[in-house]
C-alpha positions in Angstrom: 199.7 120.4 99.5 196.2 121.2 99.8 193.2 119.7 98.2 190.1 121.7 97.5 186.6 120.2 97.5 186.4 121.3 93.9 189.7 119.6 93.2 188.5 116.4 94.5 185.7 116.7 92.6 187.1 116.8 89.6 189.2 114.1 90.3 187.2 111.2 91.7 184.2 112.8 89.0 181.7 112.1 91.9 180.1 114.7 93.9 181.3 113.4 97.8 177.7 114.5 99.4 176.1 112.3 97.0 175.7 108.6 97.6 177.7 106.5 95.1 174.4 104.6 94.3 171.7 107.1 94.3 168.1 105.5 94.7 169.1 102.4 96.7 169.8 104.2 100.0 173.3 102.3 99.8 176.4 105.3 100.6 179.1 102.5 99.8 179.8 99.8 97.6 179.5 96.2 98.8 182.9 95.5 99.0 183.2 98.8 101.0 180.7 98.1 103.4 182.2 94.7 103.5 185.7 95.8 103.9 184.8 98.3 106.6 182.4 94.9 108.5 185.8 93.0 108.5 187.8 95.6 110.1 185.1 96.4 112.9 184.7 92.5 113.8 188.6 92.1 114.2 189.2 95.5 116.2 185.9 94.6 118.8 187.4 90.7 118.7 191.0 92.5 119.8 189.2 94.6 122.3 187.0 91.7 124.2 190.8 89.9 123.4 192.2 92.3 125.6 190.2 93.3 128.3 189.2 89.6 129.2 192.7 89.3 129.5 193.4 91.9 131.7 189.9 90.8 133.5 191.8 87.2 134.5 195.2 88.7 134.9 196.6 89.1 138.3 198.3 93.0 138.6 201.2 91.8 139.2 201.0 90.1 135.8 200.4 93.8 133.8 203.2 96.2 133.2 201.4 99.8 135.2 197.8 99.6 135.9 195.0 97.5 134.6 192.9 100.4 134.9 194.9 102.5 132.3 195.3 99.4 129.8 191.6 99.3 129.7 191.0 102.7 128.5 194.2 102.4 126.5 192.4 99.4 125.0 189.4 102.0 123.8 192.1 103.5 121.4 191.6 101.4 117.5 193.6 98.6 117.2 196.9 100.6 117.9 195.5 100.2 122.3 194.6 96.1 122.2 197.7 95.8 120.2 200.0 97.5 122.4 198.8 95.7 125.1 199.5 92.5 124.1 202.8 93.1 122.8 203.8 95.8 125.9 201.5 95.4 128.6 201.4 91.6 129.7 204.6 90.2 131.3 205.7 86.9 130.4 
């Protein structure tokens, strides 16, 4: 099902490329901009999380290369996630 611009439009009764609080130079809400703070502090906290860990881990301690779990670890929360619960051994 596809939605037209229009049809969004109509249905949020906001024009999207106008801020929701015109005047104030605020584009979101405060619980938004709040909301979307939270989310960035936890997946940068997961991401130092997880390549400090691979920083003091020996390579015999990783499942496949360090080197690959660090970029993997650039990926949003799905990369420092999956390495913690695929790519440390125990």
């Amino acid at each position: 099902m596809l939605v037209s611009m229009v049809d969004l439009k109509e249905a949020l009764h906001v024009d999207p490329f106008i801020p929701l609080r015109e005047g104030t130079g605020q584009a979101l809400p405060h619980a938004l901009t709040l909301g979307t703070a939270l989310a960035a502090g936890v997946q940068f906290t997961l991401l130092g999380a997880a390549l400090l860990s691979l920083l003091r881990r020996k390579p015999s301690q990783v499942r496949g290369s360090r080197l690959a779990w660090g970029a993997f670890s650039l990926v949003n929360f799905v990369g420092p996630i999956s390495y913690f619960l695929f790519g440390r051994k125990r």
